[in-house]
C-alpha positions as CSV (number, residue, x, y, z in Angstrom):
1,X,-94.8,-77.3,-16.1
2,X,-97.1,-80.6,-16.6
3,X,-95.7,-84.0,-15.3
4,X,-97.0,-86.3,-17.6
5,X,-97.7,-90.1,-16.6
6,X,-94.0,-91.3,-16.4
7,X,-92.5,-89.0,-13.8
8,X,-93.5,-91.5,-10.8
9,X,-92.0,-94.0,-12.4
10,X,-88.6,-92.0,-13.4
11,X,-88.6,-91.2,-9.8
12,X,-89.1,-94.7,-8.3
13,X,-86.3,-96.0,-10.7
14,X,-84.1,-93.5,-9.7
15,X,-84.4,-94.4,-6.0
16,X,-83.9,-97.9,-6.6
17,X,-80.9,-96.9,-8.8
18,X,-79.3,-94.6,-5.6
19,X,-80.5,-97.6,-2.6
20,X,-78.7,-100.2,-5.0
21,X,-75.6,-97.7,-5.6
22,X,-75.1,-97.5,-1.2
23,X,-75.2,-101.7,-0.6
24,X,-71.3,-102.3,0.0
25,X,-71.6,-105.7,-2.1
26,X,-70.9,-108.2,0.8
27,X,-73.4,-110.9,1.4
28,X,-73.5,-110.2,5.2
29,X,-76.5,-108.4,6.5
30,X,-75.5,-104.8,8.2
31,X,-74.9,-104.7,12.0
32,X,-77.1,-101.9,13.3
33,X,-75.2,-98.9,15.0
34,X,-74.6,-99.2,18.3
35,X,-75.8,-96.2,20.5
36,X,-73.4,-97.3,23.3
37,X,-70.0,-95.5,22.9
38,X,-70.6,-94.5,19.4
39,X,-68.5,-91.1,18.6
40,X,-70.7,-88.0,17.4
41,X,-69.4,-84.7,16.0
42,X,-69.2,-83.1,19.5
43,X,-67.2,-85.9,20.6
44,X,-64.8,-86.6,18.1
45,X,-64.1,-88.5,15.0
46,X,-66.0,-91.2,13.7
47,X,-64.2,-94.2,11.9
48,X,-63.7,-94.5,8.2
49,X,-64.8,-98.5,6.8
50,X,-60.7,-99.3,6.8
51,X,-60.8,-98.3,10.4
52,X,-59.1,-94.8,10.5
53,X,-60.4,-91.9,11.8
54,X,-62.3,-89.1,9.8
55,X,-62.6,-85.6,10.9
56,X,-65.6,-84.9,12.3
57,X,-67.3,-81.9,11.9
58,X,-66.0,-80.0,15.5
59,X,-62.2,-80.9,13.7
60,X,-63.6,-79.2,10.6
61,X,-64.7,-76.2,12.5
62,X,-61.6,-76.2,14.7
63,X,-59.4,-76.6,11.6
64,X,-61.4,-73.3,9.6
65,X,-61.3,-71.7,12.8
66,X,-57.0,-72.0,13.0
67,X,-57.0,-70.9,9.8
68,X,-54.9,-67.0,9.1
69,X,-56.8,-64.7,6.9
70,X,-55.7,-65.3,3.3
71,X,-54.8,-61.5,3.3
72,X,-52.0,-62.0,6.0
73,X,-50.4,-65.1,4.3
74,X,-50.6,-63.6,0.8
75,X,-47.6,-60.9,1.0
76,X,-45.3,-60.6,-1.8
77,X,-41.9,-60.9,-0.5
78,X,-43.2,-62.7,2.6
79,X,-42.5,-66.4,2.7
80,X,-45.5,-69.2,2.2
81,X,-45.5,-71.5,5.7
82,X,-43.9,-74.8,5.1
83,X,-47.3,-76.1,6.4
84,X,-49.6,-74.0,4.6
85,X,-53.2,-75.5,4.3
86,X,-55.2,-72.7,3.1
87,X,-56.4,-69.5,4.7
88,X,-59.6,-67.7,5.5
89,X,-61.3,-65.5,2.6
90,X,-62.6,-62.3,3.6
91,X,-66.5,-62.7,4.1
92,X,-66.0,-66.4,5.9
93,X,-65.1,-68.4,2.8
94,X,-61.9,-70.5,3.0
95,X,-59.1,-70.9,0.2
96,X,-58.3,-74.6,0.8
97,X,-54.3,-74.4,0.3
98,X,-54.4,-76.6,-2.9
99,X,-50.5,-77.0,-3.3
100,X,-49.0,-79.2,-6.6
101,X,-46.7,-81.1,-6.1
102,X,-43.6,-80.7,-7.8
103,X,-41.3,-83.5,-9.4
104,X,-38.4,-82.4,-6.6
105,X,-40.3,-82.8,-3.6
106,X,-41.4,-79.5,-3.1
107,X,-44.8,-77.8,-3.2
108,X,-46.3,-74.9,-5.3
109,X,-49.5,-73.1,-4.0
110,X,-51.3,-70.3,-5.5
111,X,-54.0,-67.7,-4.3
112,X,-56.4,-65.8,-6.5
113,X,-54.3,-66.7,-10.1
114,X,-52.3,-63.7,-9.1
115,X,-49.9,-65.2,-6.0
116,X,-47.5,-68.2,-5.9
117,X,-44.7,-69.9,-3.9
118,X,-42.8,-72.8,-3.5
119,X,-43.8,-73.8,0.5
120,X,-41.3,-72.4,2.9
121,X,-40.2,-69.8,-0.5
122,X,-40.9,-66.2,-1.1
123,X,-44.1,-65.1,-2.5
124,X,-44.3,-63.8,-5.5
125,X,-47.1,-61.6,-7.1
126,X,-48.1,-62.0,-10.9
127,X,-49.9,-58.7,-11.1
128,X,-53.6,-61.0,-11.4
129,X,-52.7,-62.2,-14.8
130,X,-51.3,-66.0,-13.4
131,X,-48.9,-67.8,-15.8
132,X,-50.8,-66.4,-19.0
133,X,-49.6,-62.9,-18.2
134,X,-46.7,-64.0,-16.3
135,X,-43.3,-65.6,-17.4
136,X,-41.4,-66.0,-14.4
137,X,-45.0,-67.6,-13.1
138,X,-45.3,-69.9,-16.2
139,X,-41.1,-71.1,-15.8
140,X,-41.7,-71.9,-12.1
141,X,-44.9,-73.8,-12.6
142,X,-43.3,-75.4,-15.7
143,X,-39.8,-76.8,-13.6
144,X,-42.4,-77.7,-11.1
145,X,-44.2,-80.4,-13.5
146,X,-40.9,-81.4,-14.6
């Protein structure tokens, strides 16, 4: 493929465009980083603009790492933790425990369109077809919403 004439300048725009898009607005000039004291991924968390802590990436790893296999959580008739925040595919992936929240104060996660519970309920198995195939499935994600 030929780059014709205008591709540097696409590309220099586009920079400027991305180096404008990270200034934070304020008319103070940036303080530069200390290297005294300053928290790295093997030491810690690093702090968020507002002050508060963000994982770093040994939490991250620790956190994946604590994780059950998503094939001991996902038992029909079992019951969903109370504190469930995902589980470990098989292979190294991670299912990351999305859970809606429901108009009553309780949460509904699902795995794989196929399981679902309320957290700290019994799991129930939709046979892979989620709430299209299922009814009970659809009426519990439907009080849910509210």
């Amino acid at each position: 493929m030929r780059r014709g004439p205008a591709a540097p300048a696409v590309t220099a725009v586009l920079l400027l465009a991305l180096v404008g898009c990270s200034d934070d607005g304020g008319d103070e000039p940036a303080a530069a980083p200390s290297t005294s004291g300053s928290p790295t991924a093997s030491s810690g968390s690093t702090a968020r603009p507002d002050g508060s802590p963000s994982p770093s990436t040994t939490d991250i790893a620790e956190l994946v790492a604590s994780l059950p296999g998503c094939a001991e959580v996902w038992v029909a008739g079992e019951t969903l933790p109370a504190d469930y925040a995902g589980c470990k595919e098989p292979g190294g992936g991670i299912d990351p425990g999305m859970v809606l929240q429901c108009v009553d104060g309780a949460g509904l996660a699902a795995y794989r369109d196929r399981f679902w519970a309320r957290l700290d309920g019994e799991i129930s198995d939709s046979g892979g077809g989620g709430i299209a195939q299922d009814p009970e499935y659809a009426a519990d994600v439907t009080a849910c919403q509210g």
